[in-house]
C-alpha positions in Angstrom: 68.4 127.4 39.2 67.8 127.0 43.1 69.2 123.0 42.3 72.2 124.1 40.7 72.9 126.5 43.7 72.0 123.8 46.3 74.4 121.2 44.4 77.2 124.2 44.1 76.4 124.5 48.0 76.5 121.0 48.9 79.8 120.5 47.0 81.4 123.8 48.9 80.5 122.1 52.0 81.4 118.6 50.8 84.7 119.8 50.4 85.3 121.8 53.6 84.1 118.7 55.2 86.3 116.2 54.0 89.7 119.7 54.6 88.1 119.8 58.7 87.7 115.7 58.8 91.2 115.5 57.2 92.4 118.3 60.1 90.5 116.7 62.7 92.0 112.8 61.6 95.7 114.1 61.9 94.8 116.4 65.4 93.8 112.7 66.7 96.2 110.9 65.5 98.8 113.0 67.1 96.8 112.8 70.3 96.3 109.5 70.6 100.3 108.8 69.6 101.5 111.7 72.8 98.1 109.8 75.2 100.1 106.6 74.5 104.0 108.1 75.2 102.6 110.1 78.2 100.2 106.9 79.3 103.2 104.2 79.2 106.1 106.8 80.9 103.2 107.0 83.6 102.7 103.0 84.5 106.8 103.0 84.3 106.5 105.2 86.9 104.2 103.4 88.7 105.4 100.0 88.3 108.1 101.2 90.2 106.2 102.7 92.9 104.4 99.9 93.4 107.6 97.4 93.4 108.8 99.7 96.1 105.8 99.8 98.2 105.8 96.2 97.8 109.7 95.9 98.8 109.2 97.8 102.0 106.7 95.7 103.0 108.5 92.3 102.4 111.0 94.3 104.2 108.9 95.0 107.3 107.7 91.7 107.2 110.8 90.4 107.5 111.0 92.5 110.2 108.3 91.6 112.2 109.4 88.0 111.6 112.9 88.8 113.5 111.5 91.1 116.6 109.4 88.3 117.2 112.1 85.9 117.5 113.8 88.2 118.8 110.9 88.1 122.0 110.5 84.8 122.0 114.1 84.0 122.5 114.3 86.5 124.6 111.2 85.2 126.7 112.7 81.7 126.9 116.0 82.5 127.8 114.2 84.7 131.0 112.6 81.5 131.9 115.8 79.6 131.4 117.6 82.0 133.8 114.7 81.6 136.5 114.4 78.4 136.3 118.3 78.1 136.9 117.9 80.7 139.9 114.9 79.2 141.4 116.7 75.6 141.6 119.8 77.2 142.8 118.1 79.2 145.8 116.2 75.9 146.4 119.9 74.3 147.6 119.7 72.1 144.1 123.0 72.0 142.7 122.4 73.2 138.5 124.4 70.6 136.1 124.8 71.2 132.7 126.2 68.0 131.5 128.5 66.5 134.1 129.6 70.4 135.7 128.0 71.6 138.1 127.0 75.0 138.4 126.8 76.4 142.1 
């Protein structure tokens, strides 16, 4: 008698298993698909962050590249124009080309 209630038990709890397993498979599976919607909407997001980040940088690079032309010209052209100054306090005429200057 105690077998045939152990087998009536073990089929009661057979069965509720393979209901909660069923239950549990479909809970997951629904998870996983709303993980994956919510995980890809979330690297759009930051693929776009990150092209942006990158963007202003190439921007300020670019930047940087220009201001410091920018001072170098700027740098020469000082020279240029004391250079020019100095020879022309000196008493030496300045020709650019055949013209002369002072």
């Amino acid at each position: 008698m105690t077998s045939v209630i152990a087998s009536i038990k073990d089929l009661i709890y057979s069965v509720f298993e393979v209901i909660f397993s069923t239950i549990k498979a479909s809970f997951d599976a629904v998870f996983s698909i709303f993980h994956s919607l919510f995980a890809s909407i979330f690297s759009v997001f930051g693929i776009l962050l990150n092209t942006a980040k990158d963007a202003v940088g190439a921007v300020g690079g670019v930047g940087k590249f220009i201001a410091s032309n920018i001072f170098v010209l700027a740098f020469v052209g000082i020279g240029i124009y004391g250079f020019l100054n100095y020879r022309s306090r000196q008493g030496r005429p300045v020709k650019v080309g055949n013209k002369k200057l002072n």
